[in-house]
N, C-alpha and C positions, 0 to 999 in steps of 0.2 A: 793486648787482649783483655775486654772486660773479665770480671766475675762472674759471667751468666756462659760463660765457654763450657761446652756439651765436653764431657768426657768420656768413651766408651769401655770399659773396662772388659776383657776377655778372659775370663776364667773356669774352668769346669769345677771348681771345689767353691762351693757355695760362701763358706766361711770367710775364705780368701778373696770374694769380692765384696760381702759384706763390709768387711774391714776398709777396704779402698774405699768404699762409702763412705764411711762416714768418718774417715779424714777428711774427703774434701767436697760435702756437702754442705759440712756446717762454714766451707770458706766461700761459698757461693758458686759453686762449680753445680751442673747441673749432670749428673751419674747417671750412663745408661748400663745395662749391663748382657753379655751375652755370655751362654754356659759351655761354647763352643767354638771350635775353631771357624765350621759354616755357618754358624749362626753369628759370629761376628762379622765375617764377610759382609751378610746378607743388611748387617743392623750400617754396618759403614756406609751401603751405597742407600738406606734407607732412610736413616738418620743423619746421614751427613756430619757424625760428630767433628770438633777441632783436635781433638789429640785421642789417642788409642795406647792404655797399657794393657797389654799383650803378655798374656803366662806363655811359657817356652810350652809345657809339658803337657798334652791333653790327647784322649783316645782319639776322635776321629781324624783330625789335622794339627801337628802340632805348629806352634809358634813361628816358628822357620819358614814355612811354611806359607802360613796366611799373611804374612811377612811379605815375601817375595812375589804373592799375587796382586797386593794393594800398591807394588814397584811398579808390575809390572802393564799396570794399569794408567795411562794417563790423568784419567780424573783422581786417582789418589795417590801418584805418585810422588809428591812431597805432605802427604797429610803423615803428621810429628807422631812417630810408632817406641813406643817406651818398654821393651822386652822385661819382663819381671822373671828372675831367675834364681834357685837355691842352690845352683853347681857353681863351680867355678870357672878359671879362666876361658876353658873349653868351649864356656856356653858362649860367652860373652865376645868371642871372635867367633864363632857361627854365628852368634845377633848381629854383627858387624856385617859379616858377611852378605849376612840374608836380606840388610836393607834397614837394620834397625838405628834410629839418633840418637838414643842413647839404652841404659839399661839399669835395672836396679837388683838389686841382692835381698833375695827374702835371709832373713825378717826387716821389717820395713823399717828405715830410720827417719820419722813423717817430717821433721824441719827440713831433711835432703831429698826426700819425695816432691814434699810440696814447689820446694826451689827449682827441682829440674824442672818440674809439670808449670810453673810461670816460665822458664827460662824460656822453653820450647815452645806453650803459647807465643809468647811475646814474638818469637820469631816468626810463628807462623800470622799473626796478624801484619806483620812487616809486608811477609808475603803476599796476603792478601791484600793489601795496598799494592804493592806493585800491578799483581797480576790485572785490579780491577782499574789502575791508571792506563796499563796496557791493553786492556780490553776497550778502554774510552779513544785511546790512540788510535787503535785500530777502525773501530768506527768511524772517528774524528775523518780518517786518512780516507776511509770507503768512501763517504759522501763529500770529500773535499773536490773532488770532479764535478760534481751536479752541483754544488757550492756552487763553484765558480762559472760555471757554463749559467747559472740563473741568476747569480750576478750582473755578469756581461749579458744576459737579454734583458737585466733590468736596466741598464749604463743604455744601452741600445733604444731599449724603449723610450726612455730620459731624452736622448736625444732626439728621436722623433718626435716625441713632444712638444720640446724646443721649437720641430720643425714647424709644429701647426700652430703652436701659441706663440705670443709676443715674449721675449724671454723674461720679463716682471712677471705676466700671468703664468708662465710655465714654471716658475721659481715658488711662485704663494702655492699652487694646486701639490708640485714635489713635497715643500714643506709641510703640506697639511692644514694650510690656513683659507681653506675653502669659504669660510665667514666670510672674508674679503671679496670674494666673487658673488657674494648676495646681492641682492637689488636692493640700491641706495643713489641717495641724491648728492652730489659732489661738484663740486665749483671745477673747472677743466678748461683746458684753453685746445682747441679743437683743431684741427692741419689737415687741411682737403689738397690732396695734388692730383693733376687729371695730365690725359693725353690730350690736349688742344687738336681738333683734325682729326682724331681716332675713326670716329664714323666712317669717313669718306673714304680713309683708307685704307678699312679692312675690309670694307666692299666690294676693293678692287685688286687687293694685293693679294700674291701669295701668303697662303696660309703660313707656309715656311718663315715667311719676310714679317706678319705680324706677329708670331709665335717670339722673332730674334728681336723686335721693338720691345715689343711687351717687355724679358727678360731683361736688358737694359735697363728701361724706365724703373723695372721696380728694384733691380738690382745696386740702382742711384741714391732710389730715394729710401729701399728699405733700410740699406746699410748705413745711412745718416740716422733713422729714426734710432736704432739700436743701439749708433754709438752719442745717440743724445738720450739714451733711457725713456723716450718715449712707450709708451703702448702701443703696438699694432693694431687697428683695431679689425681692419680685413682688405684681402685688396678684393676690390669688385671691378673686375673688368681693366677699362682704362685709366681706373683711380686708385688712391691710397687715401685713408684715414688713420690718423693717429691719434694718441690720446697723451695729452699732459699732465698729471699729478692725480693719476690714479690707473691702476690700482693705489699704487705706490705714489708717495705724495714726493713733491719735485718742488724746491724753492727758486719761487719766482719764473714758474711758470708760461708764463706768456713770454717774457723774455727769451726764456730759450727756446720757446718756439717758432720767435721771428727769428733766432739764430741761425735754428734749422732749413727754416724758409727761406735766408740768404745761401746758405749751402747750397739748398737741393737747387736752387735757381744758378749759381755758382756750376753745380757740376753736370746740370743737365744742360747748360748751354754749348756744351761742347757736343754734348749726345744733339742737339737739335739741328748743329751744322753738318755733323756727319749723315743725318737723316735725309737734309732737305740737301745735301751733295747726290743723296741716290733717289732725290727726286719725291722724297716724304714729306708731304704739307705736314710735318707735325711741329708740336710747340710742349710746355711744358707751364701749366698755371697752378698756383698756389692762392689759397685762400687760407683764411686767417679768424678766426674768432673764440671769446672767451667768454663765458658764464656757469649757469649753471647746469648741469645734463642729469638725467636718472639714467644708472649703470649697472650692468652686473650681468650674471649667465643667461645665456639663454642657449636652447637645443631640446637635445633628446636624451636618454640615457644610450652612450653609446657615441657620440659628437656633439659637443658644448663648441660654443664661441662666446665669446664676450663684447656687449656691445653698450653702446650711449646711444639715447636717445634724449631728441630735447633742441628747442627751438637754436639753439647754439650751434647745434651741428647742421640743419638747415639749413643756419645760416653762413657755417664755413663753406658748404657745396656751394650754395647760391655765388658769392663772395669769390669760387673758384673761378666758377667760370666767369667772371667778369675779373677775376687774377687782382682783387686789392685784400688790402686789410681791413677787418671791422674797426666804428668809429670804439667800442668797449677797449678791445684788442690795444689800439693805439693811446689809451689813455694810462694804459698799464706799461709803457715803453717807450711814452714822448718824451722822456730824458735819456733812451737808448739808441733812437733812430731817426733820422733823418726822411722826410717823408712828403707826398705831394698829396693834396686833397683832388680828385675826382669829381665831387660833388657829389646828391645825392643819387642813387642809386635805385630804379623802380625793379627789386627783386619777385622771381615767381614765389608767390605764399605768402610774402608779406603786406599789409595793405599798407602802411606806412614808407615813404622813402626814405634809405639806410644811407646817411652819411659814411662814405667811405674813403681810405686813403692808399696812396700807394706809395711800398718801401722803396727807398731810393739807396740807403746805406746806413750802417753802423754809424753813428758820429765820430767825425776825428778819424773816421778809417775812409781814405779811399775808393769810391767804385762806378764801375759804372752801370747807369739808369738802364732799371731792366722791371719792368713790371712781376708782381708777385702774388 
């Protein structure tokens, strides 16, 4: 307990709380004083002082008394009560009695005043640490429910997230690095996969039967793009687009994108024979190109996507559906793959014809010829 601790002195003889002043005024104690037994009551729950010496003897309520109602009181029933007394033993086990911590014998011996009056501070400051650690506990403990319940709808919502962003974009937006979803121009190696046939036969199929392709095809190819750390960029209908070295930059790019491309052609050949056993003209094309794209948010407040735009991705759809690789693409992995030229290519939107080529396999790895 500092030296700025309130001390209320209760006395009806003016004299005798003078005196108590100015021992321990001049030690930085700050002295209230009341001339009565209800008037000290009234100054304890008004003043709120830290310690209270208390005369036994006074007309309207003695000592004893005003004692045993600031017990009996929860809000002052540990505030540190110092019975000041000129009888003897007599008094001194009634101040016991009545609630008192300690007690002093007039005439005052002030080195043993002052000592009790820090002793009993200091405890009561003790107290006051606990009680306000336990007052923080207890709040602490109130809102640990709603804590946790707003927690787990934030994990929740995290997760939905996930669901709708590509997990690169869902990770930069969590972190807070929303800078990175600006619009900017980035070098990208771009991954168009389509449903070959889709037209024809959601025209004719059940709703049921395209709903269980769809999930399939994207459930092949999304689960490749995510564990190659691609970007999602959306699926639209019978397609998938991805994104290579951005948001998040990807070394060597194009490479793992043909990687990719041998995968999803890898695991959708099985999906395509189980298709066309239930009588599905469907197929599975991949297209392939790299340069440069302008990228970044776009939406509403309320639903953002993230997207590229830019002749490179034109040109991976283009590129799809005729299922080769660009001739950019293949100069970035002619020492990774094994590859047949096509010729050129007269693409929709381009007025030039695009040399292109088709992946045949990894080098030095086994496979067999499947268009991509």
């Amino acid at each position: 307990m500092t030296d700025q601790a309130r001390v209320l002195v209760v006395d009806d003889t003016p004299q005798n709380a003078r005196l108590l002043e100015a021992m321990l005024a001049p030690r930085g104690y700050t002295v209230l004083l009341a001339h009565s037994g209800a008037d000290g009551l009234a100054k304890v729950h008004s003043e709120r002082p830290d310690l209270v010496l208390l005369d036994i003897l006074m007309p309207d309520m003695n000592g004893y008394e005003v004692c045993r109602r600031l017990r009996d009181d929860p809000a002052t029933r540990l505030l540190p009560v110092v019975m000041l007394t000129s009888s003897g033993d007599q008094d001194k086990v009634e101040a016991i009695e009545a609630g008192a911590d300690d007690f002093i014998a007039r005439p005052f011996n002030a080195p043993e005043l002052l000592s009790r009056v820090r002793s009993l501070l200091r405890i009561k400051q003790y107290h006051d640490t606990i009680q306000a650690q336990a007052a923080e506990l207890a709040e602490w403990n109130r809102t640990l429910e709603e804590r946790v319940q707003s927690q787990v709808a934030q994990l929740e919502g995290l997760d939905r997230l996930r669901r709708f962003f590509s997990p690169q974009v869902a990770e930069i937006i969590l972190s807070g690095g929303n800078e990175m979803l600006a619009t900017h121009r980035s070098e990208v190696t771009i991954v168009f996969c389509d449903l070959r046939g889709f037209t024809a036969f959601s025209s004719t199929a059940e709703p049921e039967d395209v709903m269980s392709v769809l999930n399939q095809f994207y459930d092949a190819v999304g689960g490749l793009i995510v564990s190659y750390q691609a970007t999602l960029e959306q699926f639209a209908g019978d397609s998938v687009m991805s994104i290579f070295n951005d948001p998040v930059a990807c070394a060597d790019h194009t490479a793992q994108a043909v990687r990719m491309a041998l995968d999803v052609r890898d695991r959708t050949t099985a999906l395509s024979h189980g298709w066309r056993a239930k009588g599905y003209d469907l197929d599975v094309g991949t297209g392939i190109a790299d340069g440069y794209a302008t990228l970044g948010r776009v939406g509403f407040e309320g639903r953002f996507d993230y997207r590229a735009t830019g002749t490179v991705v034109n040109l991976a759809s283009r590129l799809c559906s005729q299922a080769q690789g660009a001739p950019r693409a293949y100069a970035s992995v002619r020492d990774l793959v094994d590859v047949e030229s096509v010729g050129p290519l007269q693409l929709k939107g381009f007025h030039e014809p695009v040399q292109a080529f088709n992946v045949v396999r990894i080098k030095a790895m086994a496979s067999e010829d499947s268009a991509v």
